[in-house]
N, C-alpha and C positions, 0 to 999 in steps of 0.2 A: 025516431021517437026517443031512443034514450038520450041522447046528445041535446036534444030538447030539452030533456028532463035534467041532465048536468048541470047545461046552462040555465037554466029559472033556478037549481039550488044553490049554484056559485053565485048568481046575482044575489039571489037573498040573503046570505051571507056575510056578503059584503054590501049587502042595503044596511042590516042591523051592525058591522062593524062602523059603516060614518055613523050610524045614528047613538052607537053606545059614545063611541068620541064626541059626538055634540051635545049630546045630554049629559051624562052621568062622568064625566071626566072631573077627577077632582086629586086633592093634592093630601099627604099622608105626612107624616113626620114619623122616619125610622130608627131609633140611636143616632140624630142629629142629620140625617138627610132628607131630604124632603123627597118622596116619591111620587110621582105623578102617574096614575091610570085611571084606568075608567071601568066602571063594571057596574049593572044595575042595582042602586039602593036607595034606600028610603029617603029624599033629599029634605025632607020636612023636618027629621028627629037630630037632625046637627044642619045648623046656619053659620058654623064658626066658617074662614077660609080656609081653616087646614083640620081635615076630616079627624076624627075621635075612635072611629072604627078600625080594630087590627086588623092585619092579616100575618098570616105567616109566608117565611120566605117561600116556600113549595108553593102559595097561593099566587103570591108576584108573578115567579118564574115560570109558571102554569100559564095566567093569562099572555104573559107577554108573548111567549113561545106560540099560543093561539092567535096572536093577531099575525105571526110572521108566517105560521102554518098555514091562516088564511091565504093570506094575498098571495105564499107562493103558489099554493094549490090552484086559484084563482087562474094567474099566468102561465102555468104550466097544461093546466088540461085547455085554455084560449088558444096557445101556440097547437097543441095537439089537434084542437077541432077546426082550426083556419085551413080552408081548402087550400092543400099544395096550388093545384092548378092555377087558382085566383094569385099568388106569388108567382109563378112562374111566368104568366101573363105581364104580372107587372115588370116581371125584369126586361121581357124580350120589349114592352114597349120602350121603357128608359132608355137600353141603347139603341133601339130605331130611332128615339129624338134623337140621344149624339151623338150619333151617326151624320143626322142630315144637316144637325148645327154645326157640325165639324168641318164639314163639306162644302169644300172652296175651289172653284177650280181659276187653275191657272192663267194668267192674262197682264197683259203690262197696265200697267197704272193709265190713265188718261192723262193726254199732251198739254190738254188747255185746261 
């Protein structure tokens, strides 16, 4: 049940991180660099291409550090909930294939 519950919160998480990227992603002008992220706002009150809305650096560094927090989290509790057993499976079958594809046995070439 909780592992259930893990994964339906990681998925959702990362359902609204593509979807804040596909929506709300837009571009900034900071003391002459152009910052690109994405964070939900009101896309109707600026139509310029390069947003009008500040933010501060703590605000930046905040979101970005949250998209990388996601996806680690993401991969990290994925590898943790992947049933050992289901790997260990897979490996012993890998080298029974090449094993068997390996496997020649000895005989001279044919005469004709």
């Amino acid at each position: 049940m909780l592992k259930k519950g893990i994964t339906i919160l990681l998925l959702c998480l990362i359902g609204f991180l593509i979807v804040n990227k596909a929506v709300y992603t837009h571009v900034h002008e900071e003391n002459g660099v152009l910052v690109v992220h994405s964070h939900p706002f009101n896309k109707t009150s600026d139509s310029d291409p390069i947003k009008h809305h500040c933010h501060t650096k703590a605000e930046l560094f905040i979101a970005h550090q949250l998209n990388i927090l996601i996806a680690m989290a993401f991969l990290f509790i994925a590898i943790l909930l992947s049933p050992i057993e289901f790997v260990k499976a897979q490996k012993c079958e890998q080298v029974k294939a090449q094993l068997s594809i390996s496997y020649s046995p000895l005989r001279a070439p044919p005469t004709n």
